[in-house]
N, C-alpha and C positions, 0 to 999 in steps of 0.2 A: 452673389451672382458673379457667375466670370463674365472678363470682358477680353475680346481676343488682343491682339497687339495692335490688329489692322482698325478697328477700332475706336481704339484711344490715339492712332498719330491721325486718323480722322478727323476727331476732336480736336486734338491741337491745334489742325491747321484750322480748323473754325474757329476756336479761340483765340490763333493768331491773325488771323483775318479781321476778326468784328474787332479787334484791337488798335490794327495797321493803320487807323488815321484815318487816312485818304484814300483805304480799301482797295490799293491798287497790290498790294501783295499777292505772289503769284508762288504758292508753293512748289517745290523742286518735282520733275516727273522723274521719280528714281525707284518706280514700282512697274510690278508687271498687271496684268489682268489678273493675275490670281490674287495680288494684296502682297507678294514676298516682295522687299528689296531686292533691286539686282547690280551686281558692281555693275553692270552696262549704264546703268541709269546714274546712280554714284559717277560713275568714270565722267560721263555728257554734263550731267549738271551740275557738282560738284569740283570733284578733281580738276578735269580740263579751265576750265572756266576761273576757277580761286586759285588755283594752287602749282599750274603750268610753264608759270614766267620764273618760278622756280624749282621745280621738281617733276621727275616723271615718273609714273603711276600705274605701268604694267601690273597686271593680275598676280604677274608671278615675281616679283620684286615686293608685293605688299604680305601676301600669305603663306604664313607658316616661314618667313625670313629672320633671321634674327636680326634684332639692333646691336651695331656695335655697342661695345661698352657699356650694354645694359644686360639685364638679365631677362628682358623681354623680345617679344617677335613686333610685325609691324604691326600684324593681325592675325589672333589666335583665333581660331573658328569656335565660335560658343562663348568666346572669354572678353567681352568688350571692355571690361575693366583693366585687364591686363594687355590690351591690344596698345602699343604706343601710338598707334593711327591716332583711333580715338583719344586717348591720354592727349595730345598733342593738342587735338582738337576742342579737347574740353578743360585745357589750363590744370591738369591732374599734377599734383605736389612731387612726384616724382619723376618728372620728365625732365632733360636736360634743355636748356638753353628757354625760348620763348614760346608761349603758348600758339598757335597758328592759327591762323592765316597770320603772318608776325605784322604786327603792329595795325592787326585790326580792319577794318569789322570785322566778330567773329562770325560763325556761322548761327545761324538763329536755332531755337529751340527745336524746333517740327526737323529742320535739318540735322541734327545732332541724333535727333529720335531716330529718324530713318535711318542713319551711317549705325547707329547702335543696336537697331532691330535686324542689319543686314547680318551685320556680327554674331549675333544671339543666334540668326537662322542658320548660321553656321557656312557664313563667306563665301556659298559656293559663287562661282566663276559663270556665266552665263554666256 
């Protein structure tokens, strides 16, 4: 049986929910009506929020940019494994310096799912 993408980060957030203790876990709103990720959503609850007090996050500084000194971009469309966004985000063995948000908390699982299914759908810009 296939199961769509949209789906399974459904599921996740229920299985991080009936998990969360004290059930006050509020998953990130970084989808559209339709089920796709959208950087708008990304940018609001993510980015802005985690990642602001030191880095900023335009559309067009994340996609299809390269990283100095590496042989990667920030965000390859379709390619979340080789996106250093991601990489960065999920402590991946070839990324330079500390895994991010640096020194913790990281981002939860259901959030990681989402920034990687935005990737997968191929980054567009909204």
């Amino acid at each position: 049986m296939k199961v769509k993408k949209e789906s399974l980060l459904a599921l996740l957030w229920v299985v991080v929910v009936s998990c969360g203790g004290d059930g006050m876990f509020e998953p990130p709103d970084i989808g559209s009506p339709d089920g796709q990720v959208t950087f708008s959503g990304i940018q609001s609850a993510v980015l802005s929020p985690r990642c602001a007090s030191c880095h900023f996050f335009p559309y067009e500084a994340l996609v299809n940019v390269p990283v100095l000194n590496t042989t990667f971009t920030f965000v390859s469309p379709g390619d979340p494994d080789d996106s250093y966004l991601y990489m960065k985000l999920v402590g991946d063995r070839r990324i330079l310096g500390e895994r991010m948000p640096q020194g913790g908390p990281y981002l939860d699982e259901a959030t990681l799912l989402a920034i990687r299914s935005w990737i997968e759908q191929g980054a567009r810009n909204d």
